[in-house]
C-alpha positions as CSV (number, residue, x, y, z in Angstrom):
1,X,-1.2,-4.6,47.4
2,X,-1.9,-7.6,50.5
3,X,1.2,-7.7,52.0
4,X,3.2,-11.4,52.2
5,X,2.2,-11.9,55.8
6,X,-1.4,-11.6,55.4
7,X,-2.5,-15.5,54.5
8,X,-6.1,-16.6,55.7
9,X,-6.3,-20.2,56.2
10,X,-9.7,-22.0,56.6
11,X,-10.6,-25.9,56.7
12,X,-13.3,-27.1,55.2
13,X,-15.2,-30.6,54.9
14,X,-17.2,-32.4,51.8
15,X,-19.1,-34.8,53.0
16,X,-20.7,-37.2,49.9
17,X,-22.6,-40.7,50.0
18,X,-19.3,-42.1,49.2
19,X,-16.4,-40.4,51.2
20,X,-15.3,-37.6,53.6
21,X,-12.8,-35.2,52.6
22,X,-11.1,-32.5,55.0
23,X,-9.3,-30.0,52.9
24,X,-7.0,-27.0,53.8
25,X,-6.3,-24.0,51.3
26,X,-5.2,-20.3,51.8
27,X,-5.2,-17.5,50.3
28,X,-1.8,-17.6,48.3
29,X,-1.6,-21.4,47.5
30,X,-5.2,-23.0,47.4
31,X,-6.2,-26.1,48.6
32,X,-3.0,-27.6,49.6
33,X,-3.5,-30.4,51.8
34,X,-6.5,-32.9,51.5
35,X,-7.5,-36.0,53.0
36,X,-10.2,-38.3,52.1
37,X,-11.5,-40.9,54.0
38,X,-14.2,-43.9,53.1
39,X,-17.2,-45.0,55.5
40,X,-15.8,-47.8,57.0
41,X,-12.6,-46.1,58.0
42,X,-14.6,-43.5,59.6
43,X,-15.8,-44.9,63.7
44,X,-17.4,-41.9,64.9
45,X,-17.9,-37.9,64.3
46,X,-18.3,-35.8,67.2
47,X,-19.0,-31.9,66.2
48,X,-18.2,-30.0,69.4
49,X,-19.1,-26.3,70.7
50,X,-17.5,-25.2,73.6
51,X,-16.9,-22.3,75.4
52,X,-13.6,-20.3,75.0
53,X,-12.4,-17.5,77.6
54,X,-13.8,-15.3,75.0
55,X,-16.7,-16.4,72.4
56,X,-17.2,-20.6,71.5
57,X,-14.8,-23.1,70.1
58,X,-16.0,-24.9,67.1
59,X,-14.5,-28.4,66.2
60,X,-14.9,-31.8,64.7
61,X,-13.3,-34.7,65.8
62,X,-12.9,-37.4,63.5
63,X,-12.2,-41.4,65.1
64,X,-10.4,-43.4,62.4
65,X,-10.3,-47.0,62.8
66,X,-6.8,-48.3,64.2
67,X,-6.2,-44.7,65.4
68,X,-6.0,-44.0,69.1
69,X,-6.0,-40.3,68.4
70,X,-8.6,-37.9,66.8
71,X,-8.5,-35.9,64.4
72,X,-8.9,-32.3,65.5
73,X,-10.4,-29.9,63.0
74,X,-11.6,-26.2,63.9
75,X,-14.0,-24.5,61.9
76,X,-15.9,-21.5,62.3
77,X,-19.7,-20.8,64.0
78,X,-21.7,-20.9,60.4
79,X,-19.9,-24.0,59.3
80,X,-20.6,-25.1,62.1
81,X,-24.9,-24.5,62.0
82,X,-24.7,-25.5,58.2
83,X,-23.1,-29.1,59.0
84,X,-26.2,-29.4,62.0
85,X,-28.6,-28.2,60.0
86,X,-27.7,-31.1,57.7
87,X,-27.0,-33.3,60.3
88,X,-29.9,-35.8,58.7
89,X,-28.3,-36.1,55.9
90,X,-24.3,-36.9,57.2
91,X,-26.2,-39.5,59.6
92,X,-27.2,-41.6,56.6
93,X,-23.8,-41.7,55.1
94,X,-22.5,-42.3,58.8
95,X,-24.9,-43.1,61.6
96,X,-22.2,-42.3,64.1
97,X,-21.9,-39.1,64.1
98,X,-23.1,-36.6,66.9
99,X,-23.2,-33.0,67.8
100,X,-22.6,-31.8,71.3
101,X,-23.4,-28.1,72.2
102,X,-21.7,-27.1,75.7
């Protein structure tokens, strides 16, 4: 028996010639909060590693047009290497989009 409290919760990102989706799910109720986004709304990507007090910090920022603020997204250190190692690919669908190891 998992007891009530215990609820992962992970973000993830599918990233297609067509759109960008950011997606939330958990444990006990799925994916429960998505947002997708098209090219052109979409100014700039920034994945970010940076140093914590302990271990790294592993985000991407997202810069939607007509938006003064980011979009903050955490994720952990393998999502992290998968998305750079395919960082050729996500430049084609948008050529603004860098990675930034601190």
């Amino acid at each position: 028996m998992i007891p009530l409290w215990f609820n992962i919760t992970w973000t993830y990102l599918i990233i297609s010639d067509r759109s960008l989706a950011i997606c939330n799910r958990t444990l006990w109720r799925g994916c429960y909060e998505a947002h997708c986004f098209e090219p052109p709304m979409i100014e700039q990507i920034v994945f970010r590693q940076s140093k914590k007090t302990f271990g790294k910090r592993f985000v991407v920022s997202l810069q939607i047009l007509g938006n003064s603020d980011s979009e903050d997204i955490e994720m952990d250190s393998a999502t992290f290497d998968m998305f750079e190692a395919q960082a050729s690919h996500i430049k084609h669908v948008f050529p603004n989009t860098h990675f930034i190891r601190e």
